[in-house]
C-alpha positions as CSV (number, residue, x, y, z in Angstrom):
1,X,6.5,6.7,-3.9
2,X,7.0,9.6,-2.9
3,X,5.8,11.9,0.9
4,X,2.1,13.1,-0.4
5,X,1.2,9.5,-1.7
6,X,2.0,7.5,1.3
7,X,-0.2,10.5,3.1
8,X,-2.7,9.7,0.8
9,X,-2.8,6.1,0.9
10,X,-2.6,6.3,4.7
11,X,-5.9,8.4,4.4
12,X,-7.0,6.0,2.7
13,X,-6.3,3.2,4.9
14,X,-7.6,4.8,7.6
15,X,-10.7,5.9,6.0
16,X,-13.8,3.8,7.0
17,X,-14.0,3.6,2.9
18,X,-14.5,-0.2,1.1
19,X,-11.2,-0.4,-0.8
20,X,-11.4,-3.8,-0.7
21,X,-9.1,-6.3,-0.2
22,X,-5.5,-7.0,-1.4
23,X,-6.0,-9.7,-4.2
24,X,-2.7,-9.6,-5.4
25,X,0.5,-10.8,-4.6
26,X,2.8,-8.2,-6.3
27,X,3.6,-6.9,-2.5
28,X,5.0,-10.5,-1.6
29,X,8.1,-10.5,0.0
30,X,8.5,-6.5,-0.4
31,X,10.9,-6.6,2.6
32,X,13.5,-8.7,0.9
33,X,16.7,-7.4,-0.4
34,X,16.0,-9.1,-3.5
35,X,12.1,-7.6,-4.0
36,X,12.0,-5.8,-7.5
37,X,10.6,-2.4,-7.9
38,X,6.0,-2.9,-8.9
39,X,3.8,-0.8,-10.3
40,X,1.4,0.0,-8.0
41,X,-2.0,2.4,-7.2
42,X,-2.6,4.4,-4.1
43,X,-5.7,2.2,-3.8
44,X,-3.2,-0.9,-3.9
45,X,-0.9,0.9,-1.4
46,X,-3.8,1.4,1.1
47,X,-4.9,-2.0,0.8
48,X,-1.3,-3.2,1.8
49,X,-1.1,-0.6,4.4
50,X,-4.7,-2.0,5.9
51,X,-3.1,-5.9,5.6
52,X,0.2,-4.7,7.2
53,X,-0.9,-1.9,9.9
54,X,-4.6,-2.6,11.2
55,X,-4.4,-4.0,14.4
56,X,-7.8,-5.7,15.9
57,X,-7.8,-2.6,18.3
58,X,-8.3,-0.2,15.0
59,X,-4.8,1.3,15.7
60,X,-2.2,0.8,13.5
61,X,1.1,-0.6,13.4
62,X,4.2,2.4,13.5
63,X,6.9,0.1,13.2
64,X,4.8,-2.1,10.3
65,X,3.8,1.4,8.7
66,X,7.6,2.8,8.9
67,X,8.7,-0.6,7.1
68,X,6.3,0.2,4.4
69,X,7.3,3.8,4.1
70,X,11.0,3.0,3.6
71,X,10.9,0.1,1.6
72,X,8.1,2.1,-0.4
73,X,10.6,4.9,-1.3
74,X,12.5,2.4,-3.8
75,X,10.2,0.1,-4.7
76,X,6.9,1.0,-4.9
77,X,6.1,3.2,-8.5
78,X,2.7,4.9,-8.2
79,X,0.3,5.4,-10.8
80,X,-3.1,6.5,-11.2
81,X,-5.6,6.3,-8.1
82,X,-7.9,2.5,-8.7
83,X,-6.5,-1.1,-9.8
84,X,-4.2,-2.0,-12.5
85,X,-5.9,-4.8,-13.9
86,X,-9.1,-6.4,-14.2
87,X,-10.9,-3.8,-12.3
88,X,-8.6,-1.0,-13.6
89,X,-9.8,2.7,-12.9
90,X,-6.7,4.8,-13.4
């Protein structure tokens, strides 16, 4: 992941768009040492930023979106824009 893809899933996030919600669990555990690099979209980024960051206020989370940002940089691999999957799009 890379600077212009976290500021597009962050745009995302932050949108008032439907994106869903984050049916998978290919994000669990992400802050362990022992998390392996995924395969991810920037749709599927937003939805974990939305999970990780929204407070009930509508702010978000800095320290929760920092964690994501770091961790991201190793192991999260973007591709495409929708879902990988069922509902794939990219």
């Amino acid at each position: 992941m890379n600077k212009d893809q976290l500021s597009q899933a962050v745009a995302l996030a932050q949108s008032g768009q439907d994106i869903g919600i984050l049916e998978t669990d290919k994000f669990n555990g992400f802050g362990l040492l022992n998390f392996k690099p995924v395969y991810c979209t920037i749709t599927e980024l937003a939805q974990l930023i939305r999970w990780q960051c929204c407070c009930l206020n509508g702010s978000f989370d800095g320290e929760a979106l920092d964690e994501i940002c770091q961790i991201g940089r190793q192991k999260f691999m973007l591709v495409g824009q929708g879902f990988i999957g069922k509902r794939s799009y990219v």
